[in-house]
N, C-alpha and C positions, 0 to 999 in steps of 0.2 A: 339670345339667338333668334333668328328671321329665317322664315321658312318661305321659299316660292312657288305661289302655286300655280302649275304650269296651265290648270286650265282657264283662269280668269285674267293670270298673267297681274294677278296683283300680290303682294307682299302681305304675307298674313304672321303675326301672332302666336308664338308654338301651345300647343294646349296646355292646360293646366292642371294635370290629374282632379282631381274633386279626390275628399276626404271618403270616398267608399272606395276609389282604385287605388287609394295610398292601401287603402286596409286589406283589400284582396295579394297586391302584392307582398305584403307582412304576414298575411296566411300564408301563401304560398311560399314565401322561404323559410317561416318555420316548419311545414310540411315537409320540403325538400330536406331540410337539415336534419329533422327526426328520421324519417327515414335513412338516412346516411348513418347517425349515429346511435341510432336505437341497435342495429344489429350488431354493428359493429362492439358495441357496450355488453348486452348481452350474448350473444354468441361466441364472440373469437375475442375478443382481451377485457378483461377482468379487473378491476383494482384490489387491492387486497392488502392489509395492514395487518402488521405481525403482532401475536398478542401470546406475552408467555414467552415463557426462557429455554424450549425444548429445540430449539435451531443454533442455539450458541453453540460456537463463536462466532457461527457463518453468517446468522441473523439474527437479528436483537428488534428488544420492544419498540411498535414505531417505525421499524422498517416500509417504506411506501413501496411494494410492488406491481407490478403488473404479472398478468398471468395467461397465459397464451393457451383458447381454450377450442382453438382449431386443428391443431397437431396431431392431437391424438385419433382424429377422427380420419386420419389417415397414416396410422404409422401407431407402434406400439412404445407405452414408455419402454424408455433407458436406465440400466442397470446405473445408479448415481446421479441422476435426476432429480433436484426437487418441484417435490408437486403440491399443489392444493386438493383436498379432497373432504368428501362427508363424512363424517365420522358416523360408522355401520349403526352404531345405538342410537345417536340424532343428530340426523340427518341434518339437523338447521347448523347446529358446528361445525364448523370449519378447520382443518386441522392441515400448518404445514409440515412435510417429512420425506424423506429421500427414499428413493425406490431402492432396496437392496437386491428383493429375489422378484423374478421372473415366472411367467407361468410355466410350471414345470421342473421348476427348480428343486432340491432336496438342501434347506437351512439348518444348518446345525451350529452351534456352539462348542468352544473346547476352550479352557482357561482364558474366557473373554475375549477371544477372537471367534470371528466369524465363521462360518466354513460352507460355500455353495457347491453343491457338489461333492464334496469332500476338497473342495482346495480353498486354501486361505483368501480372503477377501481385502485384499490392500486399501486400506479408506485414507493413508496417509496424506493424500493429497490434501485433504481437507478435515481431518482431524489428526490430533498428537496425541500419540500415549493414552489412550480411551480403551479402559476394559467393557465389552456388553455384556452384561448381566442376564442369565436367561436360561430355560429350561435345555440343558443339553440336549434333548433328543431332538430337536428342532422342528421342521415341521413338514410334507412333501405338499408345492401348493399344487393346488389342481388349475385346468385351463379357464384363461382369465382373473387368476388370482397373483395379487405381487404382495410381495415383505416389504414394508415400510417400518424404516428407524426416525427419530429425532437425533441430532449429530450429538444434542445433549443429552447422553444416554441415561441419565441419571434423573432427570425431571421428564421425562417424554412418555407420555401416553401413546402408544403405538404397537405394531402386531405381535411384541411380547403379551400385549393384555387382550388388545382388540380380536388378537388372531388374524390371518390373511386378507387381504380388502378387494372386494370384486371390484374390476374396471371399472363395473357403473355409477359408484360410487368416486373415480378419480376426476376433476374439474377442469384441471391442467396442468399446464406444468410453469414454473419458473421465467419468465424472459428477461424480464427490467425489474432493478431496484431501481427504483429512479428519485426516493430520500432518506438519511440527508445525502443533499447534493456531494458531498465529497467520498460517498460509498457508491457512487451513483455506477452498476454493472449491467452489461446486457452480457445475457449466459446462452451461453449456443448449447447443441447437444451436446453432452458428456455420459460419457460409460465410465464406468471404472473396471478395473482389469484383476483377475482373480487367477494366482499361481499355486 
């Protein structure tokens, strides 16, 4: 390409960056990029791989998700939700599990069913034929506390053992499985519904 330059009126040569402006510019968009993807990476979406049989049949070992960890910081999880969260003993574990009870909620148990409130907890949607196993007397949580199951009631470490999980211990919740490719779900809000 030929540049004209209006004040000599002669035809000039386009510059040739020099080997320190190539490298200024290669700072500068890896600056630009970290910045874009640093927050976005730690703040609001999350990767997160499944590890353990305690989500079966909904998730399995391996599962690649994402985990949407700006929602919460405006809006309260949802009753059927699953979330990522720290496990209260250590904190470096990561443990995923479906939100059952709510703050404020009174969990109870009765021949392996649920009961919020005193009313039956429908999980049919997403499990079949699953008895919970667990102290009848249940448990009343207090504000900011929620009940969290593993859908595999039977290998799932969760607030049968842990007891009730404070908010600040929850990471996010659920958005994208995004492998393997043929499982591949994006999960909007869900509640489940208790008669």
């Amino acid at each position: 390409m030929v540049f004209f330059n209006k004040s000599s009126n002669n035809l000039t040569e386009p510059h040739q960056p020099t080997f320190l402006e190539k490298l200024v510019d290669i700072i500068q968009l890896i600056i630009v990029s970290l910045a874009i993807v640093i927050p976005v990476r730690y703040f609001l979406f999350q990767p997160f791989l499944v590890r353990g049989a305690s989500m079966e049949p909904n998730f399995y070992e391996k599962d690649y998700l994402i985990i949407d960890e700006i929602s919460y910081r405006f809006r309260e999880p949802l009753r059927g939700e699953v979330i990522v969260l720290r496990s209260p003993e250590q904190p470096e574990v990561f443990l995923l599990k479906r939100v059952i009870g709510l703050p404020g909620d009174q969990v109870t148990y009765q021949n392996g069913k649920i009961f919020i409130n005193q009313n039956h907890l429908d999980e049919s949607q997403y499990l079949k034929n699953i008895l919970t196993e667990a102290n009848p007397e249940g448990v009343q949580l207090k504000e900011n506390e929620f009940y969290v199951l593993g859908d595999n009631r039977g290998l799932s470490l969760d607030s049968r053992i842990l007891g009730p999980i404070n908010k600040k211990y929850i990471t996010g919740r659920v958005w994208i499985r995004g492998y393997p490719f043929h499982t591949f779900t994006i999960f909007s809000k869900h509640a489940l519904i208790y008669n």
